[in-house]
C-alpha positions as a printed Julia matrix, in Angstrom:
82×3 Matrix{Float64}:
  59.31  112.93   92.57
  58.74  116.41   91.67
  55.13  116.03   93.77
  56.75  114.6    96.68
  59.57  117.72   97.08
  56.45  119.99   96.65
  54.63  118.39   99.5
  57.92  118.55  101.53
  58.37  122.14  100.86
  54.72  123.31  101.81
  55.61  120.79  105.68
  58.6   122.7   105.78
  57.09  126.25  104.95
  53.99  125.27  107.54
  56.66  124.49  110.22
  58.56  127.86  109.49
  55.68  129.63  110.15
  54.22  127.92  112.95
  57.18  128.5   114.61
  57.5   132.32  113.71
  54.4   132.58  115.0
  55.49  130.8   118.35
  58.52  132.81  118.74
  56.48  135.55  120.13
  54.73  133.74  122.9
  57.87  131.81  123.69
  60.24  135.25  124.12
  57.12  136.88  126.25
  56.93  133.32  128.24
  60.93  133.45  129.07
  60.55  136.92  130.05
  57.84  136.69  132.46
  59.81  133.64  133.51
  63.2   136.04  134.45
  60.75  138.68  135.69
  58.87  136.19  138.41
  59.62  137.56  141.91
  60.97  133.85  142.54
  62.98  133.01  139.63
  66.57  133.44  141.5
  64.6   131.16  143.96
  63.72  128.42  142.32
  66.94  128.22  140.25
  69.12  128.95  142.53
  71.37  125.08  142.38
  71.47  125.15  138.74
  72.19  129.08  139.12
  75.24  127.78  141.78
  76.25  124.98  140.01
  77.1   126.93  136.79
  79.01  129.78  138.48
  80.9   127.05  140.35
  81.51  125.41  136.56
  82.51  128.73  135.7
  85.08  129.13  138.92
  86.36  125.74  138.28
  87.18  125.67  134.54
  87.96  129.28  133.99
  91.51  130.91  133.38
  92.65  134.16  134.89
  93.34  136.24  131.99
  95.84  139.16  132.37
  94.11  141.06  129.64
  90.91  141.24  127.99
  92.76  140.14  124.62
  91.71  143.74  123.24
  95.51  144.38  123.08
  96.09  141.23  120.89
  93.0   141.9   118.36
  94.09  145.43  117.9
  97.5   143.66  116.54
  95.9   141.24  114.59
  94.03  144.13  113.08
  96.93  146.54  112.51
  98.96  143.2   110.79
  96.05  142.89  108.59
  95.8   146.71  107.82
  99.6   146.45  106.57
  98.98  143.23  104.42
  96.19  145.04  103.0
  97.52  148.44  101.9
 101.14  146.81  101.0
């Protein structure tokens, strides 16, 4: 059993790397994607159809919620120093 987890571990550690190695290519790949002078372009729908998602689902918000995680932070300041 012992010789089968070792062979899984040396897949798994080949995969890590192959895909560390990939990372790079992929991030420059998506970034000359966003950079092409016709990216807005060509996804323009999808672009649409998620800022309509986003119109249609969302909730107007009176506040950021700053206010409200400043008082959760000054309740657990108080716990905190008794």
């Amino acid at each position: 059993m012992s010789n089968a987890l070792n062979i899984n571990k040396k897949e798994i550690t080949r995969w890590v790397e192959a895909w560390k190695r990939a990372a790079f290519s992929l991030e420059e790949v998506r970034r000359n994607e966003l950079r092409s002078h016709d990216y807005y372009k060509r996804n323009q729908e999808l672009i649409n159809e998620m800022l309509q998602y986003a119109c249609d689902i969302g909730e107007v918000r009176l506040s950021s919620g700053l206010v409200d995680q400043q008082r959760v932070y000054m309740r657990l300041r108080e716990r905190q120093t008794g």
